[in-house]
Each structure stands twice: as structure tokens, then as C-alpha cells.
C-alpha positions, 0 to 999 in steps of 0.5 A: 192190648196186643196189637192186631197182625194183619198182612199187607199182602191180604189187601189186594182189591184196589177200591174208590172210596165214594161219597153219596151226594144229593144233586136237586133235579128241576121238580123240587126233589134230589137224585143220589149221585156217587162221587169218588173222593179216594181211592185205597186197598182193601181186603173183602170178606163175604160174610152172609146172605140175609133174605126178606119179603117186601112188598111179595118180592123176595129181596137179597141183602149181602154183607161184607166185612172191608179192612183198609188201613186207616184214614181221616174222613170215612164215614158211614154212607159212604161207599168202597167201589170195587171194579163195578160193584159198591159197597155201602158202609154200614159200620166201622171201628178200629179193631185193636183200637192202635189207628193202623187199620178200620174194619167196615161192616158194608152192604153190597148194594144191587 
């Protein structure tokens, strides 16, 4: 397989990696709390817009595809910060499957 070419240039979004944590609150249950662990460069490509109904309300869902250059401990559910928005990953994979770059499938979350 022919390695993939991807310019450096093109990862130019500074982004926090985040890890969602469950902190237990005093009635029994938990609130999600974002806790940065990193921070990378990334590439951000919007890529569709899915629109459903629940509950009679109209709710948006954006996707985005996320290139980074490879590292140890990304995991889907974690999320990519970028200035004030978070991207949640939904999926990732090795394109070329050489370790150099992840390609992430992430939802922009509302």
C-alpha cells in the first residue's frame, strides 16, 4: 500500500484533546465534566448536516472528519476543542494504516 501524503501545512487548528469524566454529585447520580489531557494540531473538514425530529423539535447534528498525526490514548468519547466549540469523536482509523496520521469521524456537540 502506498503511503498516504498529507501536508503538514493543512494541520493548522490548534486543538485540546478532552476526556469526559463523570464526577458523582451529592443526590446519587453524576455530572459530565470535560477534562483536557493534550493538546495537538488538527485538520477540520465539515462534512454533513443530518437533521431529525424528536420529542416535535427539529434537532441538528453536524459531522466532521479530524486529521491529526498519530498518538497513543485517543479513544472514542473523547473530544477535540477548537477555541470554543467540541468536537466529540465518534470514530477513528489509520487511513493508510503506516501509524503516521488518525482520521476521526466527530460530532460538533451543540
Amino acid at each position: 500500500m502506498t503511503p498516504l501524503f498529507i501536508d503538514a501545512g493543512l494541520l493548522r487548528h490548534r486543538a485540546a484533546i478532552e476526556r469526559n469524566d463523570v464526577v458523582p454529585d451529592a443526590m446519587g447520580g453524576g455530572q459530565d465534566v470535560w477534562v483536557e489531557i493534550g493538546e495537538t494540531s488538527v485538520r477540520l473538514e465539515p462534512l454533513a448536516v443530518d437533521v431529525d425530529e424528536r420529542l416535535g423539535q427539529r434537532v441538528g447534528t453536524a459531522t466532521h472528519r479530524v486529521t491529526l498525526r498519530a498518538r497513543p490514548g485517543l479513544d472514542r468519547g473523547m473530544a477535540f476543542r477548537v477555541g470554543g466549540r467540541r468536537f466529540v469523536i465518534r470514530t477513528l482509523h489509520d487511513p493508510d494504516e503506516t501509524g503516521r496520521y488518525l482520521v476521526c469521524r466527530c460530532e460538533a456537540e451543540a
